[in-house]
C-alpha positions in Angstrom: -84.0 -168.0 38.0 -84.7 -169.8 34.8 -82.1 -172.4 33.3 -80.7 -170.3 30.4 -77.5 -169.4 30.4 -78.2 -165.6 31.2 -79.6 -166.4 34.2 -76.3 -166.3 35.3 -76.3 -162.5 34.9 -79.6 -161.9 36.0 -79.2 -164.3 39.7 -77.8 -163.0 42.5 -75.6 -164.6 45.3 -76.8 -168.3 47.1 -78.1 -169.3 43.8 -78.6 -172.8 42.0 -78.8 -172.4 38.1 -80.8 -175.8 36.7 -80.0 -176.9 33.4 -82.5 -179.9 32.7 -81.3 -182.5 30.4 -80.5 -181.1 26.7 -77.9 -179.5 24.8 -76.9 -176.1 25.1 -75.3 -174.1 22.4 -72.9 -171.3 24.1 -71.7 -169.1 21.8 -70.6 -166.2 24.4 -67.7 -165.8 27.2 -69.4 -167.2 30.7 -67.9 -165.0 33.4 -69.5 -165.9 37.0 -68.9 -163.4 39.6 -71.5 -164.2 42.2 -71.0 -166.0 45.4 -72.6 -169.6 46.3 -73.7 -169.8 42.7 -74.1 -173.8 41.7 -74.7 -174.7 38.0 -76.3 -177.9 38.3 -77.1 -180.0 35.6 -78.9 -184.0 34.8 -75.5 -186.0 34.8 -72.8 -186.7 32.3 -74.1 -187.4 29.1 -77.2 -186.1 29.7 -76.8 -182.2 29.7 -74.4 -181.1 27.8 -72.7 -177.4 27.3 -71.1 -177.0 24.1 -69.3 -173.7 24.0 -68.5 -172.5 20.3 -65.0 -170.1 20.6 -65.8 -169.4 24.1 -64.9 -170.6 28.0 -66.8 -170.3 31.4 -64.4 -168.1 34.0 -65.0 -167.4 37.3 -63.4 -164.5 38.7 -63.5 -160.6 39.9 -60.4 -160.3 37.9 -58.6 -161.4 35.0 -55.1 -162.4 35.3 -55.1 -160.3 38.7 -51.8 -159.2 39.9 -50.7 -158.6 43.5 -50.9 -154.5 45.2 -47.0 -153.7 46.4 -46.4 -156.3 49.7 -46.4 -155.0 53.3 -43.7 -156.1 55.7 -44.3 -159.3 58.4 -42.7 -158.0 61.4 -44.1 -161.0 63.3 -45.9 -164.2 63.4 -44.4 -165.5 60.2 -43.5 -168.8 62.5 -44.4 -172.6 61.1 -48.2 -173.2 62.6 -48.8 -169.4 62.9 -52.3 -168.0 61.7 -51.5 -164.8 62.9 -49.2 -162.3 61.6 -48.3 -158.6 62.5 -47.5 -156.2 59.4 -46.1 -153.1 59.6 -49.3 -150.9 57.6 -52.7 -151.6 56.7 -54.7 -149.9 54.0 -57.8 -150.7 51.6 -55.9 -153.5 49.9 -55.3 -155.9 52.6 -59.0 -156.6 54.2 -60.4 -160.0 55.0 -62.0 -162.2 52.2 -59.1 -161.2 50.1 -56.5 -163.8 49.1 -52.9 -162.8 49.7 -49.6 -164.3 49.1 -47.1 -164.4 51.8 -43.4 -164.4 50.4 -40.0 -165.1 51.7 -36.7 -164.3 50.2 -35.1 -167.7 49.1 -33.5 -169.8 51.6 -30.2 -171.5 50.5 -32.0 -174.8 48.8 -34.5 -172.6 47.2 -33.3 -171.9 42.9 -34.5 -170.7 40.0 -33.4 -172.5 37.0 -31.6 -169.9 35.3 -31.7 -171.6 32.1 -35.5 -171.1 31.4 -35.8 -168.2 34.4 -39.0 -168.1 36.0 -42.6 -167.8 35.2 -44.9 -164.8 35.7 -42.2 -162.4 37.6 -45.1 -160.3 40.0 -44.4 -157.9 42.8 -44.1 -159.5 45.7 -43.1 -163.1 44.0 -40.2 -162.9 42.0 -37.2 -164.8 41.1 -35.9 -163.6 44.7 -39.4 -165.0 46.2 -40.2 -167.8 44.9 -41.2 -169.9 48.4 -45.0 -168.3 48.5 -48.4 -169.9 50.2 -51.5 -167.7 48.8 -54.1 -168.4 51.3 -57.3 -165.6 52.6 -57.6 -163.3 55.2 -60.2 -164.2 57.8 -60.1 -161.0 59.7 -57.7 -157.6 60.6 -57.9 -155.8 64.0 -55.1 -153.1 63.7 -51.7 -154.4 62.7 -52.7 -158.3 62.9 -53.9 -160.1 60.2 -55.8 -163.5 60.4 -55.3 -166.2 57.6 -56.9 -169.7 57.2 -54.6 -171.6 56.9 -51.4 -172.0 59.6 -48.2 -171.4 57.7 -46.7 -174.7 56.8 -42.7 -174.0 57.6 -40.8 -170.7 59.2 -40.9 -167.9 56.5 -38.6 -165.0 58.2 -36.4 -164.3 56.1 -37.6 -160.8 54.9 -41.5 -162.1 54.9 -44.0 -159.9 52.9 -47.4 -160.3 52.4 -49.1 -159.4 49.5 -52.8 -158.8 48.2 -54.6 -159.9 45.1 -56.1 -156.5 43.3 -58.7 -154.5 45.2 -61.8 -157.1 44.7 -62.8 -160.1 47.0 -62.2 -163.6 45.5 -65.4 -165.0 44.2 -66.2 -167.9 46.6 -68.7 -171.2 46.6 -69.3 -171.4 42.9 -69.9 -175.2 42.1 -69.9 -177.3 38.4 -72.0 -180.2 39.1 -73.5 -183.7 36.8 -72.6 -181.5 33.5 -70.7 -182.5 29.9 -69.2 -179.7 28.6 -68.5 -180.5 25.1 -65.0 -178.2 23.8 -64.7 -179.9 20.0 -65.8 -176.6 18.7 -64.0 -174.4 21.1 -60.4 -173.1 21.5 -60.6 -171.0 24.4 -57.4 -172.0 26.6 -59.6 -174.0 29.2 -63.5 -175.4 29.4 -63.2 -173.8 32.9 -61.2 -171.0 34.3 -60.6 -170.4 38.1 -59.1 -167.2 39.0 -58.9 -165.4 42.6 -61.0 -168.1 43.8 -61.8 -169.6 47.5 -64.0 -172.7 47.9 -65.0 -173.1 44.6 -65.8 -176.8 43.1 -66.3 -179.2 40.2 -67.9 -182.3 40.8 -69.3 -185.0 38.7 -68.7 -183.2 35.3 -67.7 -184.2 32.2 -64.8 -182.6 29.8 -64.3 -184.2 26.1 -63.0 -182.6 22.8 -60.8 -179.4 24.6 -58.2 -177.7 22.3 -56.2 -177.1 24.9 -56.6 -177.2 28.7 -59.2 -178.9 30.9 -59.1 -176.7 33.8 -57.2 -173.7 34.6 -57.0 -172.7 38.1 -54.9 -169.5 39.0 -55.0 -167.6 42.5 -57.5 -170.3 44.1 -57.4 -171.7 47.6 -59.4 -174.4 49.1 -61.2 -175.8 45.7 -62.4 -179.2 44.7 -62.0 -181.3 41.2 -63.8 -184.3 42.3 -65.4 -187.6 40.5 -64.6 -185.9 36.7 -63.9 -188.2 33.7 -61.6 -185.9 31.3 -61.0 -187.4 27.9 -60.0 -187.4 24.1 -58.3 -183.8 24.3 -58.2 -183.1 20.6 -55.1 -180.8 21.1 -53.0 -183.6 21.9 -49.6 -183.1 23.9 -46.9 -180.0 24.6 -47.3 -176.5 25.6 -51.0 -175.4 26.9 -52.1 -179.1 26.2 -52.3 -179.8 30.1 -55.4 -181.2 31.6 -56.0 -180.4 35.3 -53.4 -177.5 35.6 -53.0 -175.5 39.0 -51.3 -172.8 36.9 -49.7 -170.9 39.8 -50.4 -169.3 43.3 -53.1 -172.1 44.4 -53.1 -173.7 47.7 -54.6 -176.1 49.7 -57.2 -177.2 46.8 -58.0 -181.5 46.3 -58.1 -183.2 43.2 -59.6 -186.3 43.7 -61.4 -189.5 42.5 -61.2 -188.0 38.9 -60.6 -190.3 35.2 -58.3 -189.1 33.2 -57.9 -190.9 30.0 -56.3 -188.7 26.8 -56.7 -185.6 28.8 -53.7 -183.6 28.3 -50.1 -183.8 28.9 -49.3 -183.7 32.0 -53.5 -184.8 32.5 -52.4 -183.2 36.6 -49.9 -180.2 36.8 -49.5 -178.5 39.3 -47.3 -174.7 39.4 -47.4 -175.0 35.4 -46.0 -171.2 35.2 -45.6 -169.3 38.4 -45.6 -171.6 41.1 -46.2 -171.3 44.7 -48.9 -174.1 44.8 -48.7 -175.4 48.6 -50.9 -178.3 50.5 -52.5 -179.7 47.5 -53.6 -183.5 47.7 -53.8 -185.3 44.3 -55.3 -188.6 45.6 -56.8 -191.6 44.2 -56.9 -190.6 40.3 -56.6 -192.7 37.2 -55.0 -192.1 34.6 -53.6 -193.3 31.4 -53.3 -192.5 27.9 -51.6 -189.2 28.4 -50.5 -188.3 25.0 -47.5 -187.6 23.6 -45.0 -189.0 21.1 -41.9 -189.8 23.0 -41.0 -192.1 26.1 -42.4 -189.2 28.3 -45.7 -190.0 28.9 -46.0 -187.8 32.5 -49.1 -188.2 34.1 -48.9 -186.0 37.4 -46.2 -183.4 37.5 -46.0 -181.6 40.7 -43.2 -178.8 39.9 -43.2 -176.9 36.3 -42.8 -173.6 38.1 -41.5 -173.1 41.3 -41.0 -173.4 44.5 -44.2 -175.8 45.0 -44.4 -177.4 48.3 -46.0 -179.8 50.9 -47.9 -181.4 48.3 -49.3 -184.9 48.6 -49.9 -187.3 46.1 -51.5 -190.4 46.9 -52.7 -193.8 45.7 -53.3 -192.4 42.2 -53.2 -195.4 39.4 -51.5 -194.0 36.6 -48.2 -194.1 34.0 -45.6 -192.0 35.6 -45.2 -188.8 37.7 -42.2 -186.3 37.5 -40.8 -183.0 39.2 -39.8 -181.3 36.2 -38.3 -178.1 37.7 -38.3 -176.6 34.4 -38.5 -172.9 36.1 -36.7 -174.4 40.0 -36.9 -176.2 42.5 -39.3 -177.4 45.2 -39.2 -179.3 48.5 -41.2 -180.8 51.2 -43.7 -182.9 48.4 -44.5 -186.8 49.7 -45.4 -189.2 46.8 -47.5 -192.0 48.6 -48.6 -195.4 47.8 -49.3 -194.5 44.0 -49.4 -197.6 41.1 -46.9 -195.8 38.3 -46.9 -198.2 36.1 -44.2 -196.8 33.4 -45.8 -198.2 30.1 -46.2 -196.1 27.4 -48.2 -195.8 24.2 -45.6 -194.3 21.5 -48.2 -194.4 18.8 
């Protein structure tokens, strides 16, 4: 394949797109649908993707929503990979992601002031505990997932699938700068229905709004990043890292963060259900905003998130906001907040 960005249309699966070092002027919507696909470029500062109006996206489908759930009659047990369900058609197959869904225990709450982001079949306000992980395989009635199920879910469990398409899977962003000052898209990068998907090494400056915007994605990396000098400053759709809802399992690591949102890390900033993330060894300052709320990591906008670890991060402060509800289960670990704030 060649290095423009069309190539991207024109390459199949187990592909790696090489953009030498330069500057490249993207004035159209990047949508990557192939498997293994790695956009690789020189290094930070050295090639650079300004997109003009536009965003790269990564997905089979847009804003997907879940098919109607099919009842667990077994198997939804804490440690359990494998679950029996009570009908299997075309929409539950393996390499699809699903969401598996409980009705609320007693500690489980929306906040019925602000109600609850993204209402979907399947996870509603009377489901909002919900890991999303991906089917591995189906032989009759049992169905295989990745990822062991991290407490009892048995009262009333459903599982549900995400559309008809399989997640796109193995797309990596590597030693790029992408360059947003003349862009308003909501995100420089958009993961949706995703599975093992990374960013690595890459540079984000100048966004009018969000950094990244993952939705729907299991088992991804945001690792070594320096995210900076967001021009849209603080409040709604001004976050910088934002697990959006439904995302699972994914690592957010090693990553700078300096004027890169507020929150710069969110995680379940609408929907929820984001379960087994690790937000570990970041640093962060700057986050901008005008009042004595300068929140650097918040794990809990929508609920219920869960079993979340955050961990030795150097940064100004974290908070569970439970703007939507609740969540349990999180561990806050050997973190540096240091509760200083810029009210310039």
């Amino acid at each position: 394949c060649s290095s423009e960005l069309g190539a991207l249309n024109d390459c199949g699966d187990n592909t790696v797109l090489y953009f030498p070092a330069g500057n490249y002027r993207v004035n159209t919507y990047i949508n990557g649908t192939h498997n293994n696909v790695t956009w690789r470029g020189d290094g930070m500062g050295k090639t650079t993707l300004s997109a003009y109006g536009t965003r790269w996206y990564c997905g089979n489908e847009d804003y997907p929503t879940p098919v109607p759930g099919y009842t667990i009659t077994n198997g939804a047990t804490i440690g359990s990979t494998s679950l029996i369900v009570d009908s299997v058609n075309e929409y539950l197959k393996a390499n699809h992601l699903v969401t598996i869904t409980q009705t609320n225990p007693a500690y489980v709450h929306q906040n019925m002031v602000n109600n609850v982001g993204a209402p979907q079949q399947g996870h509603d306000n009377t489901r909002l505990m919900a890991v999303t992980v991906l089917v591995t395989g189906i032989t009759g009635n049992t169905v295989t997932i990745n990822h062991p199920l991290p407490i009892d879910m048995t009262n009333a469990p459903m599982i549900s699938s995400w559309q008809q398409c399989n997640p796109v899977q193995g797309i990596g962003f590597e030693d790029f700068t992408f360059n947003l000052t003349n862009q308003t898209g909501n995100a420089a990068m958009a993961l949706v229905n995703a599975s093992g998907c990374w960013f690595k090494n890459v540079e984000v400056v100048g966004q009018s709004s969000r950094s990244f915007w993952l939705q729907e994605s299991v088992n991804c990396e945001i690792r070594e990043c320096y995210i900076h000098d967001c021009a849209g400053g603080a409040g709604a759709n001004h976050e910088g890292i934002d697990l959006i809802q439904n995302c699972c399992y994914n690592l957010i690591e090693d990553n700078i963060c300096v004027r890169g949102g507020a929150p710069q890390i969110i995680l379940g900033d609408w929907g929820g259900g984001c379960v087994g993330n690790v937000i570990g060894y970041n640093y962060i300052v700057d986050t901008q905003t005008g009042t004595s709320q300068a929140i650097s990591i918040d794990d809990n906008h929508g609920p219920h998130n869960m079993f979340n670890l955050t961990e030795g991060n150097v940064a100004q402060a974290y908070m569970s906001d439970g703007y939507y509800g609740g969540s349990s289960h999180n561990t806050i670990f050997r973190n540096n907040f240091s509760g200083q704030f810029d009210l310039a």
